[in-house]
TORDREN-332067 format. One record per residue (C-alpha): residue number from 1; x, y, z. Coordinates in pm, whole numbers, plus 50000, padded with zeros to 5 digits. Example, Ala and Ser with C-alpha at 12.3 -4.5 7.8 and 13.67 -1.06 7.14 Angstrom:
BEGIN
1, 51230, 49550, 50780;
2, 51367, 49894, 50714;
***
This chain:
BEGIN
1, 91122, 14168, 76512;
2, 90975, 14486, 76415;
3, 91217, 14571, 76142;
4, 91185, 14259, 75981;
5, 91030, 14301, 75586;
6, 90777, 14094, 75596;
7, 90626, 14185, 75949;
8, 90384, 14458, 76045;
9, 90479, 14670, 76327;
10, 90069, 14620, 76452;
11, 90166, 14202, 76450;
12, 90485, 14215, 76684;
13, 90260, 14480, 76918;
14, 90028, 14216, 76916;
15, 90194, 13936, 76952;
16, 90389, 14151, 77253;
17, 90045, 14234, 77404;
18, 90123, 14587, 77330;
19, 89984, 14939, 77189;
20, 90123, 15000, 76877;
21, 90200, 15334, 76966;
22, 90446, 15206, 77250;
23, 90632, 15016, 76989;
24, 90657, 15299, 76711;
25, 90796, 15532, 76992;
26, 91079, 15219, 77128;
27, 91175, 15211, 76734;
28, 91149, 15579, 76716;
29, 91372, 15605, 77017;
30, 91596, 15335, 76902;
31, 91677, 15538, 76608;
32, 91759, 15866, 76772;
33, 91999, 15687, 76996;
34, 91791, 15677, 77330;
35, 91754, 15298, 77371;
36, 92046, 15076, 77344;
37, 92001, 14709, 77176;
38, 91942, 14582, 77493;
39, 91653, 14821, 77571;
40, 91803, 14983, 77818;
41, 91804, 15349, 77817;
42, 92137, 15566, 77724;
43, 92231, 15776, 78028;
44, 92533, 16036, 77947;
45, 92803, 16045, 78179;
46, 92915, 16366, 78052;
47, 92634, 16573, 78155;
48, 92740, 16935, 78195;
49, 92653, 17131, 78516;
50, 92449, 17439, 78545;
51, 92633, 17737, 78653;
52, 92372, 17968, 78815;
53, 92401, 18331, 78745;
54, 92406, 18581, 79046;
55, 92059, 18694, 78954;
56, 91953, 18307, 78959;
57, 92146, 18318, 79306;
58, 92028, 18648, 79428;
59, 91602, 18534, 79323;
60, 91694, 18162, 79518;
61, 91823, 18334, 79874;
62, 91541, 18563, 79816;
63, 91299, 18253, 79799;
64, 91438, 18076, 80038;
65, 91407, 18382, 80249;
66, 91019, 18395, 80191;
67, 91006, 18047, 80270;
68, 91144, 18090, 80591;
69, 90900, 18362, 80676;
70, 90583, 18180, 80521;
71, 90692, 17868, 80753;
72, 90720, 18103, 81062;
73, 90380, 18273, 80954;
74, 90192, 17922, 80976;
75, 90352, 17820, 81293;
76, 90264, 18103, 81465;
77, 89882, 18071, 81322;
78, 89860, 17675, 81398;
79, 89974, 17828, 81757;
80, 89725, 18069, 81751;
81, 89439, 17832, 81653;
82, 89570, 17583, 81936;
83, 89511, 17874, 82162;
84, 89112, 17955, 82084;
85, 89048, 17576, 82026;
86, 89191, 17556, 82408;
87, 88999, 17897, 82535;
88, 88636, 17747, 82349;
89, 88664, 17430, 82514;
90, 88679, 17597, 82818;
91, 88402, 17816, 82782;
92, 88236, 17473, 82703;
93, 88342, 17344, 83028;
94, 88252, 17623, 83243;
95, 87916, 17661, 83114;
96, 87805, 17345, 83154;
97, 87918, 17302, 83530;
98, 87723, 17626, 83540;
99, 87401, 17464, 83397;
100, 87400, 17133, 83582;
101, 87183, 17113, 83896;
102, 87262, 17155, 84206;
103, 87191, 16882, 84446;
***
Protein backbone atom coordinates (compact mmCIF):
# COMPACT_ATOMS: atom_id res chain seq x y z
CA UNK A 1 0.00 0.00 0.00
CA UNK A 2 2.82 2.16 0.78
CA UNK A 3 4.29 2.32 -2.66
CA UNK A 4 1.24 3.19 -4.21
CA UNK A 5 1.46 7.01 -6.08
CA UNK A 6 -1.12 8.51 -4.75
CA UNK A 7 -0.70 7.40 -0.98
CA UNK A 8 1.38 8.93 1.76
CA UNK A 9 3.55 6.65 3.63
CA UNK A 10 2.11 8.75 7.11
CA UNK A 11 -1.75 7.47 5.73
CA UNK A 12 -1.01 3.59 5.45
CA UNK A 13 0.98 4.06 9.11
CA UNK A 14 -2.10 5.40 10.13
CA UNK A 15 -4.48 3.56 8.84
CA UNK A 16 -2.08 0.43 10.21
CA UNK A 17 -2.08 2.06 13.69
CA UNK A 18 1.56 2.48 13.25
CA UNK A 19 4.74 4.92 13.71
CA UNK A 20 5.76 6.06 10.60
CA UNK A 21 9.16 5.36 11.35
CA UNK A 22 8.34 1.49 11.67
CA UNK A 23 7.00 1.60 8.20
CA UNK A 24 9.92 3.66 6.45
CA UNK A 25 12.39 1.10 8.07
CA UNK A 26 9.91 -2.32 6.71
CA UNK A 27 10.20 -0.42 3.14
CA UNK A 28 13.74 0.41 3.83
CA UNK A 29 14.36 -3.20 4.69
CA UNK A 30 12.27 -4.46 1.91
CA UNK A 31 14.54 -2.81 -0.44
CA UNK A 32 17.86 -4.05 0.83
CA UNK A 33 16.55 -7.55 0.65
CA UNK A 34 15.86 -8.25 4.46
CA UNK A 35 12.07 -8.78 4.33
CA UNK A 36 10.56 -11.05 1.87
CA UNK A 37 6.95 -10.12 0.26
CA UNK A 38 5.45 -11.97 2.77
CA UNK A 39 7.12 -10.03 5.64
CA UNK A 40 8.93 -12.55 6.80
CA UNK A 41 12.50 -12.05 7.43
CA UNK A 42 15.39 -13.57 4.98
CA UNK A 43 17.52 -15.99 7.01
CA UNK A 44 20.75 -17.31 4.92
CA UNK A 45 21.34 -20.82 4.94
CA UNK A 46 24.77 -20.35 3.84
CA UNK A 47 26.13 -18.68 6.77
CA UNK A 48 29.87 -19.22 7.03
CA UNK A 49 31.46 -20.44 10.32
CA UNK A 50 34.00 -18.71 12.39
CA UNK A 51 37.26 -20.36 12.53
CA UNK A 52 38.87 -19.21 15.83
CA UNK A 53 42.51 -18.45 15.76
CA UNK A 54 44.84 -20.14 18.41
CA UNK A 55 45.21 -16.83 20.15
CA UNK A 56 41.20 -16.62 20.19
CA UNK A 57 41.60 -20.32 21.56
CA UNK A 58 44.50 -19.81 23.81
CA UNK A 59 42.49 -16.14 25.56
CA UNK A 60 39.00 -18.63 25.77
CA UNK A 61 40.81 -21.71 27.90
CA UNK A 62 42.45 -18.93 29.68
CA UNK A 63 38.90 -17.47 30.56
CA UNK A 64 37.38 -20.33 31.15
CA UNK A 65 40.22 -21.08 33.46
CA UNK A 66 39.51 -17.83 35.54
CA UNK A 67 36.06 -18.74 35.60
CA UNK A 68 36.65 -21.83 37.18
CA UNK A 69 38.74 -20.22 39.86
CA UNK A 70 36.32 -17.12 40.42
CA UNK A 71 33.43 -19.89 40.90
CA UNK A 72 35.66 -21.83 43.44
CA UNK A 73 36.61 -18.37 45.12
CA UNK A 74 32.77 -17.63 45.87
CA UNK A 75 32.00 -21.05 47.03
CA UNK A 76 34.50 -21.16 49.38
CA UNK A 77 33.40 -17.44 50.71
CA UNK A 78 29.46 -18.34 50.72
CA UNK A 79 31.06 -21.35 52.93
CA UNK A 80 32.86 -19.15 54.92
CA UNK A 81 29.96 -16.73 55.60
CA UNK A 82 27.71 -19.92 56.43
CA UNK A 83 30.33 -20.58 59.00
CA UNK A 84 30.27 -17.02 61.13
CA UNK A 85 26.46 -16.70 60.45
CA UNK A 86 26.42 -20.31 62.34
CA UNK A 87 29.28 -19.27 65.12
CA UNK A 88 27.09 -15.58 65.80
CA UNK A 89 23.99 -17.32 66.30
CA UNK A 90 25.53 -19.22 68.76
CA UNK A 91 27.07 -16.64 70.66
CA UNK A 92 23.39 -15.38 70.53
CA UNK A 93 22.24 -18.49 72.05
CA UNK A 94 24.67 -18.88 74.72
CA UNK A 95 24.36 -15.50 75.99
CA UNK A 96 21.02 -15.39 76.44
CA UNK A 97 20.70 -18.77 78.44
CA UNK A 98 23.43 -16.96 80.33
CA UNK A 99 21.19 -13.87 81.06
CA UNK A 100 17.89 -15.55 81.86
CA UNK A 101 17.09 -16.08 85.56
CA UNK A 102 17.55 -18.65 87.44
CA UNK A 103 14.64 -20.11 89.21
Amino acid sequence: MSYQPDIQIKQVAEGLGIHPFMLSRWRKEYRDGLLQGDGKKRIGLTKKKKIKTSKQVSELAGLKKENKRLQQENDLLKKWQLYLAEVHQKDLDSSTDTEKPSE
